[in-house]
C-alpha angles and dihedrals in degrees: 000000000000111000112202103214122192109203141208096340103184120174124178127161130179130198118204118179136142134212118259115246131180096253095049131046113244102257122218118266114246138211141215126193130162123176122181107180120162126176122206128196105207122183113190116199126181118237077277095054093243116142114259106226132194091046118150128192084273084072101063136054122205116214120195111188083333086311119115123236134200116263095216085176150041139180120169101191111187117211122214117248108243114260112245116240136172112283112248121226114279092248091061081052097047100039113088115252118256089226128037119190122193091219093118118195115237083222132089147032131317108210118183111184114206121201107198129217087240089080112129119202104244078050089059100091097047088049091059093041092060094041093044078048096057086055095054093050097049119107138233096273102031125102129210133199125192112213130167120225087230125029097201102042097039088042085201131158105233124218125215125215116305145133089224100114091186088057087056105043088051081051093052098036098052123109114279125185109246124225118267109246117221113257114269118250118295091035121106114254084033110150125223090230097053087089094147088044086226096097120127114244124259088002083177101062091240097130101036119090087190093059112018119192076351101274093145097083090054099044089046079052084049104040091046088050096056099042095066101032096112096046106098142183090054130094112233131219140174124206111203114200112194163111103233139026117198120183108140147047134186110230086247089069128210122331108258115279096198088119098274130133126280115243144087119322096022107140121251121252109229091348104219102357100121099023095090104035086048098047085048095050086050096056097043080058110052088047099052087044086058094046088053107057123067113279104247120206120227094253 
């Protein structure tokens, strides 16, 4: 069940005028309004996760910075369950519709899978495995987008909204570029901290102009997650695909990577440079990511 609350609607307005005399000039009338309307899609599920029925406004408390507000309005709406049929074969499922509506149901998931640019080639293959994964399990009224956290290192072929699995497994199976991997030991460029000689290469974003300290995972996040706050009635969610996920920096920065030794005293490589824009791009991402999901009352 999905309950639409309005909260805490307050108008006021005030006229002051005064009448004109000889001696005063009429002064102009002024208003003040004020409107405060905020509408909350609530799902409540049992410890099964099954949806509670038969609530009222009685049943749900409203906090605004720990401070109650009023509920004006309520409106349970109760949602069928689907009916079961038979599954079709997976080729019915894969192979593009001969006719598309844009009568999209309210119902129903949004899925947006993100390939990032830390992919490594040997890593290819199990990517696609979990993406091509996500489509199968979509259901008849969800929608799915493929995206790339960087345009010019994944090299990818995004793919907007749509029900069309086809569309999405020609978006996930097309070529991407792979991340560079740092040399083994005993070649030059080689890092100290490639130990394993399987580290992917400027893991920092030093060296990319595309993504530089990395900031581009965080901004695409952002950027998703502003771009379908206001949708609602759908529950989002936001598949991430890679290798590495870099979202903070001491302000002492890296230890150098000019081939010497880890350990104390080993000088920084570009001390602070990516401390502050990073710490700015995560914050820009949590709260986007805040915006974007459904507000939920303290019930």
């Amino acid at each position: 069940m999905r309950v639409f609350l309005l909260v805490g609607v307050a108008a006021a307005t005030a006229l002051a005028s005064q009448l004109p005399s000889a001696q005063q000039q009429p002064t102009q009338p002024t208003f003040r309004t004020g409107v405060d309307v905020v509408q909350v899609d609530v799902s409540v599920l049992d410890k099964d996760r099954k949806p509670i029925r038969g609530l009222t406004t009685a049943d749900f408390t409203i906090l605004e910075d720990g401070k109650p507000r009023p509920i004006v309005a309520f409106v349970p709406v109760d949602l069928d369950q689907p009916e079961r049929t038979a599954a079709p074969a997976a080729w019915v499922r894969e192979v593009s519709p001969d006719v598309v509506t844009n009568a999209v149901k309210p119902e129903g998931r949004l899925v947006v899978i993100m390939f990032d640019w830390s992919i490594r080639f040997l890593d290819q293959a199990l990517a696609r495995r979990i993406a091509v994964a996500a489509v199968e399990q979509l259901g008849p009224d969800d929608l799915a987008a493929v995206i790339f956290s960087s345009g010019f290192a994944n090299a990818g072929s995004p793919q907007n909204f749509t029900a069309d699995r086809a569309l999405l497994l020609a978006a996930i199976n097309r070529p991407i570029a792979p991340v560079m991997q740092n040399p083994p030991k005993g070649v030059p460029g080689h890092d100290p901290r490639n130990n394993n000689d399987l580290m992917i290469d400027d893991p920092e974003g030093y060296e990319s102009g595309d993504c530089y300290c990395r900031l581009c995972v965080a901004e695409a996040i952002a950027r998703v997650a502003d771009a379908v706050r206001d949708i609602r009635g759908r529950r989002k969610t936001l598949l991430f695909i890679g290798s590495y996920f870099r979202i903070y920096e001491s302000l002492q920065g890296p230890v150098s990577r000019q081939g010497k030794p880890l350990g104390p005293g080993a000088p920084a490589y570009h001390a602070g440079v990516c401390s502050a824009p990073l710490k700015d791009a995560r914050e820009k991402m949590t709260r986007a990511t805040s915006l974007g999901q459904p507000r939920r009352p303290h019930a």
